[in-house]
Structure formats: C-alpha cells, structure tokens
C-alpha positions in Angstrom: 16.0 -23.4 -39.6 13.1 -21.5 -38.6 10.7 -21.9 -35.8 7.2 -21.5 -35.6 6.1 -20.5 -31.8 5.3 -18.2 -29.3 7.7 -17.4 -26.7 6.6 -17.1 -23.0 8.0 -14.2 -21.1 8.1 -14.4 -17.2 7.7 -11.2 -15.1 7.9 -10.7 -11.6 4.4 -9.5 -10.5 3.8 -5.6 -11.0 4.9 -3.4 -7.8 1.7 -1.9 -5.7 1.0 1.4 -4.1 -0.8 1.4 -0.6 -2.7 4.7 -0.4 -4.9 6.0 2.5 -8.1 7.9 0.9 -9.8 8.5 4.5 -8.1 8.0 8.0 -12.0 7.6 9.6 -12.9 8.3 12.9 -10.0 6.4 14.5 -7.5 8.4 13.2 -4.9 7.6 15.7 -5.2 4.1 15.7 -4.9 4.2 11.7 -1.5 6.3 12.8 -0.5 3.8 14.6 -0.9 0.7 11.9 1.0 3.4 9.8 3.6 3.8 12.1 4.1 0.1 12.3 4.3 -0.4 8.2 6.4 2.6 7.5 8.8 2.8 10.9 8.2 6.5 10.5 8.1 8.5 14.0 4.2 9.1 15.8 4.6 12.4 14.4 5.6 12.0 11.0 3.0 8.8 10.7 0.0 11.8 11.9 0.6 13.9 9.4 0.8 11.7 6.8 -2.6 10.3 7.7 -3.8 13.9 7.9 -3.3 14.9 4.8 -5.1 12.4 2.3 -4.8 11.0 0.0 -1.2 9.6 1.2 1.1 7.2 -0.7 1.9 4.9 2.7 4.1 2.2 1.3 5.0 2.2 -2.8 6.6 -0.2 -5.1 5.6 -3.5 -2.3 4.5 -6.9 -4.0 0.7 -7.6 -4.2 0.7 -9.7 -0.8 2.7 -7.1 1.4 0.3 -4.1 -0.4 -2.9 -6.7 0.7 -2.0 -7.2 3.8 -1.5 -3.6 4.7 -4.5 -2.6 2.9 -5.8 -5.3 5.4 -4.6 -3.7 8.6 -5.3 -0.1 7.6 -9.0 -1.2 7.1 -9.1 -3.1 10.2 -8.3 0.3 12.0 -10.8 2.3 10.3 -9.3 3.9 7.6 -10.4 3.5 3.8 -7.5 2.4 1.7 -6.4 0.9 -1.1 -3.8 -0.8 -2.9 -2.8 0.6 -6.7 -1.1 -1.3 -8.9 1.8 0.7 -10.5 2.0 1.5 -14.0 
C-alpha cells in the first residue's frame, strides 16, 4: 500500500558560536563578562579578548549564545552570535 505524503523531520535547533569582533574601550569589564561565561582564569579571559576576533563559547543553543551576546554588549564589546554550519 503506498502512501502519498510528506514526512516532517524534527531537529534540535542548530548550535551557535559567540564571537567577540571588538573588546571596546572597556576592555576589562568585557574580561570580566568573559570570565563569568567561560570560567576561564582573569588571565586567560584577557587574552582571549585581546586578540579578536575570539570564539568565546561554541556549539551553545540560540538562547544561551543570545544572552551572552547580550552581556558582552552590555559591557562594551561588539559581538555576535554565529550560527554553526
């Protein structure tokens, strides 16, 4: 017996990359908000912000890659959030 029909396939939503493209002129409050999303040390967090453009958090959902978008802006920084491939 054949079917006519589309089938309807369910994903989980596509991973995101949070990347840094500017630290700004508060660059160590932007070290700090990376500090807090990564739990890397104060030194480790500084030069990752240092050198842009720097991957901060990959393969997060959409609402965890917003929100730290959100808190990276809010300290000055330009960033953005990259959906994966």
């Amino acid at each position: 017996m054949a079917t006519d029909g589309w089938f309807l396939l369910v994903c989980d939503d596509a991973p995101y990359d949070v990347v840094v493209t500017d630290p700004g002129a508060r660059v160590l409050d932007v070290v700090q908000v990376v500090r807090r999303l990564t739990g890397l040390s104060l030194w480790h967090s500084k030069v990752l912000v240092t050198q842009v453009p720097a991957l901060i958090l990959s393969g997060v959902p959409e609402e965890d890659a917003t929100a730290a978008v959100l808190a990276l802006r809010e300290a000055g920084a330009r960033a953005e959030a990259r959906e994966q491939p």
